[in-house]
C-alpha positions as CSV (number, residue, x, y, z in Angstrom):
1,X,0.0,0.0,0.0
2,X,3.1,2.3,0.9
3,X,4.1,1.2,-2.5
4,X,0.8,2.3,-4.7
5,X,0.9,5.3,-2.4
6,X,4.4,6.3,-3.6
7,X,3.6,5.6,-7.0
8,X,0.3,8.0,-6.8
9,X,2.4,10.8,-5.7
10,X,5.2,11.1,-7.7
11,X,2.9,10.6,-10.8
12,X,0.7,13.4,-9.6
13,X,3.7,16.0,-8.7
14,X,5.5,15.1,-11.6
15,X,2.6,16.0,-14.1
16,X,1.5,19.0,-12.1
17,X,5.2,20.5,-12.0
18,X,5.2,20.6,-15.9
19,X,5.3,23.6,-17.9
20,X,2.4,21.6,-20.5
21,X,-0.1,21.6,-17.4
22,X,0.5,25.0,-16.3
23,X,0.1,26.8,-19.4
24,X,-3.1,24.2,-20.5
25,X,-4.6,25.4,-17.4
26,X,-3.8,28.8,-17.1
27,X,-4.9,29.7,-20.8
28,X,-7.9,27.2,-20.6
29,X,-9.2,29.3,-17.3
30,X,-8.4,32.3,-19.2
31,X,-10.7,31.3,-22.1
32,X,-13.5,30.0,-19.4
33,X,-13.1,33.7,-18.1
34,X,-13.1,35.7,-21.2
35,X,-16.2,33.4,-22.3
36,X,-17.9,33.9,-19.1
37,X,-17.6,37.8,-19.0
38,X,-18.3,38.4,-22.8
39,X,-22.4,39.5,-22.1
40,X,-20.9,41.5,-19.4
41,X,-18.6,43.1,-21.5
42,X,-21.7,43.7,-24.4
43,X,-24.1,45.4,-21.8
44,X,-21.1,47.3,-20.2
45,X,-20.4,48.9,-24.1
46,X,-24.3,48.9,-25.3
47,X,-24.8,52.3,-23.4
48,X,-27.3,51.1,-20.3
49,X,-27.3,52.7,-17.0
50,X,-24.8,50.8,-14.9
51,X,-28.1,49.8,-12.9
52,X,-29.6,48.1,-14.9
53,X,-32.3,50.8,-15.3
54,X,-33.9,51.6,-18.9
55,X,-34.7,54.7,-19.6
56,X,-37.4,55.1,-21.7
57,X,-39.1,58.2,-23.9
58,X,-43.0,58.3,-25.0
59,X,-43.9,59.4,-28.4
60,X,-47.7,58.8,-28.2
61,X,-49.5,61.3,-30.6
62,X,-52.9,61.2,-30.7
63,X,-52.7,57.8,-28.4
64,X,-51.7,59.4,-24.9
65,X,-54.4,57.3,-22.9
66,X,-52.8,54.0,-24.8
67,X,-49.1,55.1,-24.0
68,X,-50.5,55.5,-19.8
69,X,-52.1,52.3,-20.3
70,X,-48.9,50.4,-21.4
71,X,-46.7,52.4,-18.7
72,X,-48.8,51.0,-16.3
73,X,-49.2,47.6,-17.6
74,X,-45.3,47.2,-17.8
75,X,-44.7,48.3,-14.2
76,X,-47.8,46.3,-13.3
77,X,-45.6,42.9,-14.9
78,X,-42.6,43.7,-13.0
79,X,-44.5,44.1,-9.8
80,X,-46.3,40.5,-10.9
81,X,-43.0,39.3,-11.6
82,X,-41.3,40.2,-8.0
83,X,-44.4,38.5,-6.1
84,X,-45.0,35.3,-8.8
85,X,-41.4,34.1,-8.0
86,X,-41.7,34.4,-4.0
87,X,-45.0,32.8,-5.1
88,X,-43.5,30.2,-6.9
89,X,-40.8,29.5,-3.9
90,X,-43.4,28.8,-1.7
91,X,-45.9,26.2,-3.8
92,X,-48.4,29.0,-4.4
93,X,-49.1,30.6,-8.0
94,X,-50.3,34.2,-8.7
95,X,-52.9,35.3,-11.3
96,X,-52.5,39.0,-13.4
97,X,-54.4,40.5,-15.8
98,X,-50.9,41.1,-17.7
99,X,-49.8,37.2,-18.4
100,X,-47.7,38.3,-21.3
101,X,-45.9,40.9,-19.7
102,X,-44.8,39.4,-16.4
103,X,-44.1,35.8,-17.9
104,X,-41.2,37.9,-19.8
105,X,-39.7,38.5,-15.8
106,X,-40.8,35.5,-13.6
107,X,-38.8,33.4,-12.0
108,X,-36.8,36.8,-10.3
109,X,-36.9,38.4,-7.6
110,X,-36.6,42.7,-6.7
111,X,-32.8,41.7,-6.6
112,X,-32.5,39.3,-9.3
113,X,-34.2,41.7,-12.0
114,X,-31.6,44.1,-13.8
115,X,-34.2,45.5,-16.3
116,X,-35.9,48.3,-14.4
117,X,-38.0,50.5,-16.4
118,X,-38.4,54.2,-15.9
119,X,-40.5,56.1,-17.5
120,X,-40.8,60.1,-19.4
121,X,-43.1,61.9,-17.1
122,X,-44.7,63.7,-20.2
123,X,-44.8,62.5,-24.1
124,X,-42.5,64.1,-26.7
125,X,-41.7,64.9,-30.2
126,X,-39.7,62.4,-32.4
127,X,-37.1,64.7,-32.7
128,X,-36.3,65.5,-29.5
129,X,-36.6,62.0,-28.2
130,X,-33.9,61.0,-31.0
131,X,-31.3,63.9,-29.9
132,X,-31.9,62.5,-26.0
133,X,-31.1,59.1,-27.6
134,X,-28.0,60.7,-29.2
135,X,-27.0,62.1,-26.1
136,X,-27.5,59.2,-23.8
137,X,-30.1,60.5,-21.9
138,X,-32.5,57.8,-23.0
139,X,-32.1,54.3,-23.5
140,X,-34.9,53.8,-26.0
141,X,-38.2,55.5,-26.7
142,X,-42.0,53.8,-27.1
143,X,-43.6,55.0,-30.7
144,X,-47.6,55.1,-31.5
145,X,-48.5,55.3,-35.0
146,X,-51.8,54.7,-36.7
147,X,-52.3,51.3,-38.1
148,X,-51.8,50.5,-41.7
149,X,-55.8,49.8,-42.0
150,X,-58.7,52.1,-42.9
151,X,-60.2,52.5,-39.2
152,X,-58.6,55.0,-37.4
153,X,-60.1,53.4,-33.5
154,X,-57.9,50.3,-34.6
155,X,-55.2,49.8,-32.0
156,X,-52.1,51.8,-33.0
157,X,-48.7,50.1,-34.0
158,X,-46.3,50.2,-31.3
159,X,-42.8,50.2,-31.8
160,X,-39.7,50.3,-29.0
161,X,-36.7,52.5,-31.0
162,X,-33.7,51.8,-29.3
163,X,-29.7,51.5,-30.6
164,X,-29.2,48.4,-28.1
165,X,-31.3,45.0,-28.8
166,X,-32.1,43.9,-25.7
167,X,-35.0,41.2,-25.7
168,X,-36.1,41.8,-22.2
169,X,-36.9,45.0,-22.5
170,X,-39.0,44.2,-26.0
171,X,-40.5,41.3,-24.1
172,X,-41.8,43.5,-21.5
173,X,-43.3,46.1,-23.8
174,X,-45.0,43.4,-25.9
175,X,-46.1,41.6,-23.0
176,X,-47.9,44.8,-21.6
177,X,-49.0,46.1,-25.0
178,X,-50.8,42.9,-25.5
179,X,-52.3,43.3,-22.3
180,X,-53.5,47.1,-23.1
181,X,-54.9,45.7,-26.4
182,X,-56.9,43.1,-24.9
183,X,-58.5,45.8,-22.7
184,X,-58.7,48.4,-25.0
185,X,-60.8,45.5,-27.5
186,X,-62.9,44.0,-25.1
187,X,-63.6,46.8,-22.8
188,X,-66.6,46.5,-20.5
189,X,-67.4,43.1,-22.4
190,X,-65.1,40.7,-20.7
191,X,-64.0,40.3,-16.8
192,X,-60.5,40.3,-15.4
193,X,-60.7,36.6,-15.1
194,X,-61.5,35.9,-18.8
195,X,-58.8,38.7,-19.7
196,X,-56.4,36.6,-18.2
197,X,-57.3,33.6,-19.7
198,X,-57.2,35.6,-23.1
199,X,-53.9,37.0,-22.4
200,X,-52.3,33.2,-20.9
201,X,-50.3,31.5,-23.7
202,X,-51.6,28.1,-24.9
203,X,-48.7,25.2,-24.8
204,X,-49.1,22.4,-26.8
205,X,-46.6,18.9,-25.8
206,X,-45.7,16.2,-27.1
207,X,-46.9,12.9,-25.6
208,X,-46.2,9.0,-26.1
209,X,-49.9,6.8,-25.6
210,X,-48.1,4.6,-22.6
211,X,-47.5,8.1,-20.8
212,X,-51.0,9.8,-21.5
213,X,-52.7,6.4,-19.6
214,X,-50.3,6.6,-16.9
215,X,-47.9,3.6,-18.0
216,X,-44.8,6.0,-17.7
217,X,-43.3,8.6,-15.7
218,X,-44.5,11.9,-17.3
219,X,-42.0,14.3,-19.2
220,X,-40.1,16.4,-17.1
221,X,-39.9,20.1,-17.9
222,X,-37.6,21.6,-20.3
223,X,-34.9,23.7,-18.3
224,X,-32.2,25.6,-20.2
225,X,-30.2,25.6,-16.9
226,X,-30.3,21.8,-17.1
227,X,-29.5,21.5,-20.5
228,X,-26.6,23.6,-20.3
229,X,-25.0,21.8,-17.1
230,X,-25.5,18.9,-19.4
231,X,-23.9,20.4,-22.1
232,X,-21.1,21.5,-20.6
233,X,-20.4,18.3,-18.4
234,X,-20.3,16.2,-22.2
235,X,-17.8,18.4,-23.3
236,X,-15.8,18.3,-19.8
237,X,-16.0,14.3,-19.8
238,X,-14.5,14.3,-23.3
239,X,-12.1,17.0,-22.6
240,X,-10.5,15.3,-19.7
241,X,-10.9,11.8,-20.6
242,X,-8.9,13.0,-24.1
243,X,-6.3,14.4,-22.1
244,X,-5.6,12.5,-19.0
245,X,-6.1,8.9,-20.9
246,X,-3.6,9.8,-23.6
247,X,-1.6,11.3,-20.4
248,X,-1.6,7.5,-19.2
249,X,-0.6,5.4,-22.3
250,X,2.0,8.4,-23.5
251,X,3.7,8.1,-19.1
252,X,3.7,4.6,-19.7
253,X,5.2,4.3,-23.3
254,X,7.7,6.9,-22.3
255,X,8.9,4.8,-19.5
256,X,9.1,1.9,-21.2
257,X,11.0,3.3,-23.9
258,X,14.1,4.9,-21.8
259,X,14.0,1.1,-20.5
260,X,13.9,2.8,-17.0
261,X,11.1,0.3,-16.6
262,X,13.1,-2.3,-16.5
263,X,14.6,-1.0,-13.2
264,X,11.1,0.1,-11.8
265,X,9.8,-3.3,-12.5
266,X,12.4,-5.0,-9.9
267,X,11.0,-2.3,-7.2
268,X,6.9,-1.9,-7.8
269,X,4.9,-5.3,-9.0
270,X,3.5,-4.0,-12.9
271,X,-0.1,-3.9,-11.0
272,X,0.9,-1.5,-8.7
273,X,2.8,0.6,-10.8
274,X,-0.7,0.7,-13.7
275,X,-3.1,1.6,-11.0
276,X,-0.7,4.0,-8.9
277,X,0.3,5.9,-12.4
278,X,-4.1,5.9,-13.7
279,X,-5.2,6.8,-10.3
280,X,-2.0,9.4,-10.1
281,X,-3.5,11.3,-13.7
282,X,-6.8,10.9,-12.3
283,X,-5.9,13.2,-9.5
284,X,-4.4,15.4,-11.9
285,X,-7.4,15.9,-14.1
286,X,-9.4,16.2,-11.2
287,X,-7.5,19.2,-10.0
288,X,-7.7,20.9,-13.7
289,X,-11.3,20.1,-13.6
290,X,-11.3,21.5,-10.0
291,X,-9.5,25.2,-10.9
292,X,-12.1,25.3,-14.2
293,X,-15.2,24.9,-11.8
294,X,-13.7,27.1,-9.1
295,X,-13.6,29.9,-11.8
296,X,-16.8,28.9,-12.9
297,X,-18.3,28.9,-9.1
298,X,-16.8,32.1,-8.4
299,X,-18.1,34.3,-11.6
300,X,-21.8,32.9,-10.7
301,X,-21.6,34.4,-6.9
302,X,-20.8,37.8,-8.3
303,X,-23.6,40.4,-8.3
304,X,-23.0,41.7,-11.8
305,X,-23.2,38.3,-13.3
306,X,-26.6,37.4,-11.6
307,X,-27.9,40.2,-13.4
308,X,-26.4,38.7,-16.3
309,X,-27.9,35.6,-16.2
310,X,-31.0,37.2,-15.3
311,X,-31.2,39.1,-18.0
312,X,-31.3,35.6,-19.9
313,X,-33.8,34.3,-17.7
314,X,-31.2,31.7,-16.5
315,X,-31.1,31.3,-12.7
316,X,-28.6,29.3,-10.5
317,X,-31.2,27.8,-8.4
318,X,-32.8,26.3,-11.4
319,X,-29.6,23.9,-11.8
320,X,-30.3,19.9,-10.7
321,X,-27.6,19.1,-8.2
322,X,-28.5,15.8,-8.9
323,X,-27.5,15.9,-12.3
324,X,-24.0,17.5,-11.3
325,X,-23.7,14.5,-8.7
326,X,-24.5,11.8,-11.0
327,X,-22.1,13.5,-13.5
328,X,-19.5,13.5,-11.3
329,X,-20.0,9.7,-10.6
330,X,-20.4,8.9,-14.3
331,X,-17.2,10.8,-14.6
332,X,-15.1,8.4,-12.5
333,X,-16.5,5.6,-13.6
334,X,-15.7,6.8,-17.2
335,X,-12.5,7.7,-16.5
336,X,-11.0,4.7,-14.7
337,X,-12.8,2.7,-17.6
338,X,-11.1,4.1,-20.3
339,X,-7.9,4.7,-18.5
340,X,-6.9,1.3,-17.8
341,X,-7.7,0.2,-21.7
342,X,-5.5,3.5,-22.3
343,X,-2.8,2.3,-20.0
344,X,-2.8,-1.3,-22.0
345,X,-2.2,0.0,-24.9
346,X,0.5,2.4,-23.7
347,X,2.4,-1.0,-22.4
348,X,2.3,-2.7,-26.1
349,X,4.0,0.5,-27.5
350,X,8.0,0.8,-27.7
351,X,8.2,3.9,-28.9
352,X,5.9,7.1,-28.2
353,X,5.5,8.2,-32.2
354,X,3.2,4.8,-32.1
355,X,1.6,5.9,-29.6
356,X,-1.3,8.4,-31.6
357,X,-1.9,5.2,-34.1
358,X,-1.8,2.7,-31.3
359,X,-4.7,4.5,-29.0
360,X,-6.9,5.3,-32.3
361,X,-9.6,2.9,-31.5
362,X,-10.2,4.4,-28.1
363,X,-10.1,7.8,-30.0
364,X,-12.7,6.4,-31.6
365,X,-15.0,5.1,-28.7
366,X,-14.8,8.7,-26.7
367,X,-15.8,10.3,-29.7
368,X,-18.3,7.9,-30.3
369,X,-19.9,8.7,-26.6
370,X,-19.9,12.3,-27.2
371,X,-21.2,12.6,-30.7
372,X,-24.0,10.1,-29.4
373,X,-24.6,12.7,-26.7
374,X,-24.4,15.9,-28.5
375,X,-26.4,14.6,-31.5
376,X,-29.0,13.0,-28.9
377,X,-29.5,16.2,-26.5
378,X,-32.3,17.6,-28.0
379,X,-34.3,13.9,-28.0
380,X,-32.9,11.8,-24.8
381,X,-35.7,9.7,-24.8
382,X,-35.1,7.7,-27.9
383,X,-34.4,4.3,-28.5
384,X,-30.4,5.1,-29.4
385,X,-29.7,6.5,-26.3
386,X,-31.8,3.9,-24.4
387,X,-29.6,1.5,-25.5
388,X,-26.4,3.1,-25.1
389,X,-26.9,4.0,-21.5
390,X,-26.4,0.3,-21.1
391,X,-22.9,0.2,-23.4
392,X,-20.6,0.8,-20.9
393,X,-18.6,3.1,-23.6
394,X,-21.4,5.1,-24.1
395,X,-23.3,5.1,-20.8
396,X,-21.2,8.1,-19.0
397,X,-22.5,10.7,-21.4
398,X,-26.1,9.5,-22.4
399,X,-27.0,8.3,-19.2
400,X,-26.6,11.7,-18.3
401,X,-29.1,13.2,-21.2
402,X,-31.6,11.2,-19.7
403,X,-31.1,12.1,-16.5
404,X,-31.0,15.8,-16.4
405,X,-32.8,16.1,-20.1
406,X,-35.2,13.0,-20.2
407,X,-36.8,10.3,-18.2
408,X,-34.9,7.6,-16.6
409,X,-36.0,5.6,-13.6
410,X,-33.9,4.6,-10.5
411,X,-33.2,1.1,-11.3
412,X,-32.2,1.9,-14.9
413,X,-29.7,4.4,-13.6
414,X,-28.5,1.3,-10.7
415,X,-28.1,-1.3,-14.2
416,X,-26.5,1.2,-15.8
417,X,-23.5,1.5,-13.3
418,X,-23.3,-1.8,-12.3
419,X,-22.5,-2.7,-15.9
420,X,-19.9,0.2,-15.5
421,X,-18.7,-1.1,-12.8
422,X,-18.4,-5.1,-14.5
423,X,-16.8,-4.0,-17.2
424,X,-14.1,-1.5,-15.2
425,X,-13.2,-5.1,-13.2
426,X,-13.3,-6.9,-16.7
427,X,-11.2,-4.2,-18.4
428,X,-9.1,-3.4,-15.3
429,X,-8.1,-7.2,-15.3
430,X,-7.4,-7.9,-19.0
431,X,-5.4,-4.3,-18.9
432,X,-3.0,-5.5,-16.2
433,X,-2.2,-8.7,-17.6
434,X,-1.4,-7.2,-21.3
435,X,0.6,-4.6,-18.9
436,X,2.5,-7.4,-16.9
437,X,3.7,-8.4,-20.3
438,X,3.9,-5.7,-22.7
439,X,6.0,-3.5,-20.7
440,X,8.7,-6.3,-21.0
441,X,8.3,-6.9,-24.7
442,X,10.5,-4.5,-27.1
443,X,10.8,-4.1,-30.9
444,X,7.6,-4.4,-33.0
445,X,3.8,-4.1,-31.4
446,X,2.8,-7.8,-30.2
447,X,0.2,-9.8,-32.2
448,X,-3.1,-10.6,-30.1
449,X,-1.5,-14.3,-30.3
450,X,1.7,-13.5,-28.5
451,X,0.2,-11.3,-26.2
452,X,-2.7,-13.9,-25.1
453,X,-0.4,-16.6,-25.1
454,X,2.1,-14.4,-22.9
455,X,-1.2,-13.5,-20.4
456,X,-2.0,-17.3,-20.1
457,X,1.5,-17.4,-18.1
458,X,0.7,-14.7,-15.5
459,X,-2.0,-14.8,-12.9
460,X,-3.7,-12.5,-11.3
């Protein structure tokens, strides 16, 4: 145990001390940063108050009881918004007469909202509004116009001018002019309640016969938080498994070819030395991965980037920490999978420029489990990624999809790892015997006859 213990640590200081995993790091964290801070950087240079606040102009015309109407409305949805999500966080719901408007906002709280809007206390002229635009003393203005048609009651044409595109703010305007509309149409025919049936959008899903009689679980909701977490832990699987399993088979070949092995192997039994050097890397990869999510953690706890995400309708508490768990565990079990086939194939190699051809067909399995991922994120349910969540190969990423994307019950999940878990013993064993021999064996690649007829002489 002292041994394996030994063997861990030197792999993992000797990695770590390189200038290669330093640099990888360091510009990799860099990149995570410049990526993170990039809609920071657009709303800091689109001209809006460093509040958040929008400062908006009225040119009304002839429709100054309209323009009060939508003023109102729009302050109405962000008020609706505040109480709906303390609503939400407490089981209840709350009804509004302005659906449209607040739906553009729920989901936030008074501190989560960075779209305030304030309003002209008095309508303008087009001309002036545009010089205040000019001047930055006005983030956008509202604009009534007459309608294209014949009847000059019909509801004017309402139009947000503006130099920055910013979707919340147009969702809020819509929202509350759609709300104005439905009032303005059906005043003093409808109530409140039917106005908010009017103005509540109509979803229409997708549903399989066993599920609509109750013979399945029934679809969970679509979250863009969860399909981003999902998203980004398929790319950080392949990623790290890229890197640290060619890390393995290119510490072993290396080895092997300055024939320093030959002394090791009279110190450390081969078994030893294969699990201390994959478990070594793994600790490795598990700091990189540590200092990316660290960065990561850190930019999501500043204030300026809730109001970020907020502004994208993307919230933190939205995320399934049971997807991040089970990724996490898919992760290891991945990695020490693929590892010990990696560090097989690194033993059977004498010299390291055979090394890129000799690991090509595990090339081709890890980019066979994230294609199947990527390709399969926007349908997890289907009978492709059914299967492969039972292919061990394949399992860590689209067991996953289903997980945080699509439905997959406990004991699936519990099959799924224990066949990760087989085939890691399976794989693990066959690895260390082609190790105990193929670190030994110089000169050309061994044939599958020489190397099974060399594993039939050592036992495990």
């Amino acid at each position: 145990m002292n041994k394996m213990g030994a063997v861990i640590s030197f792999t993992y200081r000797n990695k770590v001390k390189t200038k290669a995993f330093r640099w990888t790091t360091i510009l990799l964290a860099l990149l995570i940063i410049i990526g993170l801070n990039i809609p920071y950087a657009i709303q800091l240079f689109s001209g809006s108050s460093s509040d958040g606040t929008i400062r908006i102009g009225i040119a009304s015309g002839q429709y100054n009881d309209i323009a009060d109407d939508i003023r109102q409305a729009s302050d109405e949805a962000q008020q609706t918004a505040t109480h709906s999500a303390s609503g939400m966080t407490n089981g209840s719901t709350v009804n509004s007469t302005n659906t449209d408007a607040s739906s553009a906002l729920a989901g936030s709280t008074d501190e989560d909202i960075p779209t305030k809007l304030t309003w002209n206390n008095e309508p303008q002229a087009v001309a002036q509004l545009n010089q205040q635009l000019e001047q930055k003393e006005l983030d956008g203005y509202l604009l009534l116009r007459s309608g294209t048609g014949t009847d000059k009651e019909a509801f004017p044409t309402v139009t947000y001018v503006s130099d920055n595109d910013d979707s919340t703010v147009q969702a809020i305007l819509q929202g509350a002019a759609q709300a104005v509309k439905l009032r303005t149409i059906a005043a003093g025919q409808l109530s409140d309640e039917q106005l908010t049936e009017l103005g509540s959008p109509v979803t229409v899903g997708t549903v399989s016969p066993d599920k609509l009689n109750g013979g399945a679980a029934a679809d969970k909701p679509f979250s863009v938080e969860n399909f981003i977490l999902v998203y980004m832990l398929m790319v950080l699987f392949f990623i790290s498994l890229t890197m640290t399993g060619n890390m393995v088979a290119a510490e072993i070949t290396a080895e092997k070819s300055s024939r320093v092995m030959e002394i090791l192997i009279t110190s450390v039994s081969p078994l030893t030395q294969m699990f201390g050097k994959i478990i070594g890397i793994f600790l490795v990869g598990l700091t990189q991965m540590g200092i990316y999510a660290l960065v990561f953690g850190i930019h999501l706890t500043l204030p300026y980037y809730q109001h970020v995400l907020a502004q994208f309708d993307l919230h933190v508490s939205n995320l399934s920490w049971e997807v991040a768990v089970f990724g996490f565990i898919y992760y290891i079990l991945g990695y020490f999978l693929y590892s010990t086939l990696y560090a097989a194939v690194g033993s059977i190699v004498s010299r390291t420029e055979d090394l890129g051809q000799a690991v090509s067909l595990l090339t081709v399995l890890t980019l066979a489990a994230f294609y199947i991922g990527i390709f399969s994120i926007s349908k997890p349910d289907t009978l492709l990624v059914r299967i492969a969540s039972y292919i061990p190969f394949f399992s860590p990423t689209t067991s996953l999809i289903r997980l945080g994307l699509g439905n997959i019950a406990w004991w699936e999940i519990a099959i799924s790892m224990l066949i990760l878990l087989v085939s890691i013993v399976i794989c693990g064993w066959i690895s260390a015997k082609i190790y105990r021999t193929g670190v030994l064996m110089y000169g050309k690649r061994p044939t599958w006859k020489e190397l099974r007829k060399a594993m039939k002489a050592y036992k495990i």
